[in-house]
C-alpha positions as a printed Julia matrix, in Angstrom:
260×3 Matrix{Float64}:
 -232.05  -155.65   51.2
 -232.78  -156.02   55.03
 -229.2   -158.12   55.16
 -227.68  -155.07   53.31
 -228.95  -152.31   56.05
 -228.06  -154.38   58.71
 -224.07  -154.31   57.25
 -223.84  -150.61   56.81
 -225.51  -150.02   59.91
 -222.95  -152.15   61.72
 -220.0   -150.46   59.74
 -221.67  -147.21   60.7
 -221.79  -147.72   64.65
 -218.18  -148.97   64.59
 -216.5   -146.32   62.73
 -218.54  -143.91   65.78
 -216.9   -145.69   68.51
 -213.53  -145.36   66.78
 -213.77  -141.62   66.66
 -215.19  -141.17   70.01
 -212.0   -142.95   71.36
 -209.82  -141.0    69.55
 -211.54  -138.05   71.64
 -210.34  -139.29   74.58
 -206.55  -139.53   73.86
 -204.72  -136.49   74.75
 -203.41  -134.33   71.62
 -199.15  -135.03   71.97
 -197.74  -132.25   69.93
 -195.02  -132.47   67.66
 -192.61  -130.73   69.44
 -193.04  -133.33   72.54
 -192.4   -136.45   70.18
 -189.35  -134.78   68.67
 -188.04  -134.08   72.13
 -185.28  -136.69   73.8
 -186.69  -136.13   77.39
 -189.73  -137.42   75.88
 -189.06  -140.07   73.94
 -186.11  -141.78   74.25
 -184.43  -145.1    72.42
 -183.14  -147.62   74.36
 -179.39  -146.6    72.26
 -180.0   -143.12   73.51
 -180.39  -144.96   77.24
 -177.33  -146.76   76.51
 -175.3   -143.92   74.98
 -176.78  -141.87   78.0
 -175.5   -144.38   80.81
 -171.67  -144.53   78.75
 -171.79  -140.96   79.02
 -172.53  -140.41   82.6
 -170.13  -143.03   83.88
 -167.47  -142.57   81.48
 -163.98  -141.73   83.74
 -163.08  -137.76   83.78
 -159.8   -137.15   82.11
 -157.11  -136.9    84.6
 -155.71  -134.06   85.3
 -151.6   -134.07   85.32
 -150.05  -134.05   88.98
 -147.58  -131.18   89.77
 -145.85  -131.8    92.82
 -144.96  -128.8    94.79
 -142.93  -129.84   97.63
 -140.11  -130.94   95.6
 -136.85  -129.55   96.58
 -135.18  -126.88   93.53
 -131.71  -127.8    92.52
 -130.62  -124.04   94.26
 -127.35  -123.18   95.71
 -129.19  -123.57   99.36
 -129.99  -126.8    98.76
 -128.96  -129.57  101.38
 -128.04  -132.13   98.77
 -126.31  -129.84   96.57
 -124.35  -128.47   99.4
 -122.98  -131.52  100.68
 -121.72  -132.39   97.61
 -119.81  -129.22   97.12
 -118.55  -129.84  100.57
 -116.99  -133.24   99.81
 -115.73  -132.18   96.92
 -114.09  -129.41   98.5
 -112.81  -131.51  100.91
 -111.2   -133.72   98.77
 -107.56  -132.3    98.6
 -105.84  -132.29   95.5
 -102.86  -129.39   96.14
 -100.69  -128.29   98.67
 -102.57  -126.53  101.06
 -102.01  -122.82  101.14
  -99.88  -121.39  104.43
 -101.25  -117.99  105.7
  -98.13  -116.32  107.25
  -99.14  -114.21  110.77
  -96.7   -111.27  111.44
  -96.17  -113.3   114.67
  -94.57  -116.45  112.79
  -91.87  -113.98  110.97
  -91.17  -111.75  114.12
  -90.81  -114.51  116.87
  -87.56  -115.58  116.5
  -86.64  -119.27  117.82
  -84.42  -119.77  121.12
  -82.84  -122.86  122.98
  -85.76  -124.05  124.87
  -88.54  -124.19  122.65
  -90.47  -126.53  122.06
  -91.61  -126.77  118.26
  -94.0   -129.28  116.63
  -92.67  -130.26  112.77
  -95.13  -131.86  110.31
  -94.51  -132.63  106.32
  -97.72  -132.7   104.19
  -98.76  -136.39  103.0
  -95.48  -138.06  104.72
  -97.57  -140.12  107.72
  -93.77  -141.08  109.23
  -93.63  -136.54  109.84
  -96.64  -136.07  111.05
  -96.42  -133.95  114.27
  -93.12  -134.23  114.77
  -92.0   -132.77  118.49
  -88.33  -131.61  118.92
  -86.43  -128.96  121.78
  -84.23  -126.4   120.48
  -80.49  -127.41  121.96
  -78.87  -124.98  124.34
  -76.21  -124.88  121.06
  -79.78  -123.59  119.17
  -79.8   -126.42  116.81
  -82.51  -129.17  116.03
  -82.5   -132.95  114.46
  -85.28  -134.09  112.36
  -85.33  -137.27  109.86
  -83.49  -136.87  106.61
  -82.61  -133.16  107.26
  -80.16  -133.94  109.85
  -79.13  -131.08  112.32
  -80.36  -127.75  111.25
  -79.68  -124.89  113.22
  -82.99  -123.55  114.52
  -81.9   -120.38  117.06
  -81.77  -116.82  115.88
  -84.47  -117.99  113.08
  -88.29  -117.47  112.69
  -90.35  -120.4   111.86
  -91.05  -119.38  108.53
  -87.1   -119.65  107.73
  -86.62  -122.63  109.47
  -89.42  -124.37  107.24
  -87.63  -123.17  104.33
  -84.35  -125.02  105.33
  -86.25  -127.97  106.29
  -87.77  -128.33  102.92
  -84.62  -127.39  101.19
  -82.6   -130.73  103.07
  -86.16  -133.26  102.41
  -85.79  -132.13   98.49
  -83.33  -134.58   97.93
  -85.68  -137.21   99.22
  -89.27  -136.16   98.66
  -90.85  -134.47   95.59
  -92.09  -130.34   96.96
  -91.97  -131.34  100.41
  -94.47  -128.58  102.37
  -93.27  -128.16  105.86
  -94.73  -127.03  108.64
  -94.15  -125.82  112.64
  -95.84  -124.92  114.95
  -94.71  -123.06  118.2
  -95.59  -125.43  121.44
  -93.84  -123.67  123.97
  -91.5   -120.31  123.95
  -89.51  -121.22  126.85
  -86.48  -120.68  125.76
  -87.05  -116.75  124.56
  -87.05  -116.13  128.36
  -85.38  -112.64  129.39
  -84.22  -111.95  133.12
  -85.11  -108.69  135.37
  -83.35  -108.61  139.0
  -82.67  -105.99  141.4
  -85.08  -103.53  143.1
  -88.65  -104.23  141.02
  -91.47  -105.45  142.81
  -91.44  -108.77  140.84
  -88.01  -110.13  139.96
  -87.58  -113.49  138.09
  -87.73  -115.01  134.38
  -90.13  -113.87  131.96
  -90.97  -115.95  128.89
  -92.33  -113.76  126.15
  -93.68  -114.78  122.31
  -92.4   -112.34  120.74
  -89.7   -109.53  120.73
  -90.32  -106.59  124.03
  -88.09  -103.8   125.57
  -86.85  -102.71  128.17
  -89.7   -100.79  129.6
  -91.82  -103.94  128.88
  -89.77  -105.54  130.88
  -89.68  -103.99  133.44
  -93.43  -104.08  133.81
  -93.68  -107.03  133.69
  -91.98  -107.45  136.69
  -94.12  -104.89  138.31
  -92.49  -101.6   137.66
  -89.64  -100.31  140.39
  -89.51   -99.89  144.35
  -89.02   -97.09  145.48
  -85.73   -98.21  146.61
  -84.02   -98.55  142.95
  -81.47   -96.43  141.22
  -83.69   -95.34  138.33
  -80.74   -93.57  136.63
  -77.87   -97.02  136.83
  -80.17   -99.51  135.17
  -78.23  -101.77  132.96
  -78.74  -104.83  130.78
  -76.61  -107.72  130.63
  -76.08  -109.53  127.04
  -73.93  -112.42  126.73
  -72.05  -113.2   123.21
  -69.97  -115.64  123.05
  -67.55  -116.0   125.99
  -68.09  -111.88  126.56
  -70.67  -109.63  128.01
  -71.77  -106.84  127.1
  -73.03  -104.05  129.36
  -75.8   -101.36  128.04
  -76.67   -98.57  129.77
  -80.67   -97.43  130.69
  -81.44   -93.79  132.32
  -85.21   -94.57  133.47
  -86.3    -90.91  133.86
  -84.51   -90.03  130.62
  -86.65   -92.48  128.67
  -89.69   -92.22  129.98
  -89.44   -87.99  129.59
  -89.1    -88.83  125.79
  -85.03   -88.03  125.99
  -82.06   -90.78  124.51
  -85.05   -93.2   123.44
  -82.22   -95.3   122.07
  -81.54   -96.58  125.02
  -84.98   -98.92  125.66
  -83.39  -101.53  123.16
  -85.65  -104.3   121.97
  -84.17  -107.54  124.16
  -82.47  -110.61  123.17
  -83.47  -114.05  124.96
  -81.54  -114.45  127.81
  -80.52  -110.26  128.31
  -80.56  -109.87  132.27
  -81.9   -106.44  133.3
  -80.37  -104.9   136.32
  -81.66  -102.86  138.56
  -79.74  -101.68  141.48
């Protein structure tokens, strides 16, 4: 019986030190345990680490400097240049009113090129005192009395039997040769070559107008056809007061204008 109390009473004091140390742990509510900042599983650690250092989707990279295929563009232009430059037809001739007034005389010096013939490239030939020129395959063409434009024509016409569409070209070096002559009383005599086609009032000042020594009323000009000359008559005050304008002819080359 004494062996008996001394059991329960041992059973007794031990399950009072049990619940006096449960006293001392603090209460953890539910809510803590259920919370992962609280309480967390060395997979959530894991899955927590992946997470963090996973690599950020990149983004896609736009560049923006990258030149547009515009109209302005460098590239684009150049190539439009060299394929503009690449010839393919004739080239085009732009006629000047100059080219079909100025009519050729002996003395000029002309410069004849044919378009893809390298053995007629800039070509130099003199028209002949007879007004006639030579140039390979063409022969002798006469050349005075004719503007450029017309003598290109006849060129082309002789080279036709020889080349297929032969393009000619001149080109007017020196206009020597349409030279007209004023002597007598003007401040300035001598010879004047002109590029195109003047008068006789133009003439005359060119070589610096009258003294006031000259017969303004027995002017004459001198033109020379053939073996004969022939003799036109020019009333200076008449002209210039708007009267017989028929008289200030336009001048051949070589006309001599006399002023006594």
């Amino acid at each position: 019986m004494k062996h008996l109390f001394k059991t329960t009473l041992f059973f007794w004091v031990l399950s009072a030190t049990a619940h006096a140390e449960l006293k001392l742990v603090a209460p953890v509510s539910s809510a803590a345990i259920n919370s992962p900042a609280a309480v967390t599983s060395p997979a959530d650690k894991t899955k927590t680490v992946e997470t963090n250092t996973s690599p950020s989707t990149p983004s896609t990279f736009i560049p923006t400097n990258v030149a547009k295929p515009t109209d302005n563009n460098p590239i684009n232009s150049s190539i439009e240049k060299t394929a503009q430059s690449v010839p393919t037809a004739a080239p085009t001739k732009e006629v000047s009113h100059h080219v079909n007034s100025y009519l050729l005389a002996p003395g000029d010096m002309i410069e004849i090129s044919v378009w893809k013939e390298e053995d007629m490239q800039k070509v130099q030939t003199l028209v002949a005192p007879d007004g006639n020129i030579s140039f390979p395959l063409a022969g002798t063409i006469v050349a005075a009395g004719k503007p450029m434009l017309a003598l290109e024509e006849a060129i082309a016409t002789r080279l036709a039997d020889y080349i297929t569409d032969p393009v000619v070209n001149i080109k007017l070096l020196q206009s020597t040769g349409n030279s007209i002559f004023v002597i007598g009383k003007v401040n300035k005599p001598g010879q004047f070559p002109t590029n195109r086609r003047i008068d006789v009032l133009q003439a005359l000042s060119l070589a610096g107008g009258l003294t006031v020594f000259a017969d303004e009323d027995d002017i004459t000009i001198q033109r020379r056809v053939g073996n004969a000359i022939k003799v036109f008559p020019f009333e200076y005050d008449e002209v210039l007061e708007g009267d017989h304008l028929e008289q200030n002819i336009i001048l051949e080359p070589g006309d001599t204008v006399t002023v006594p």
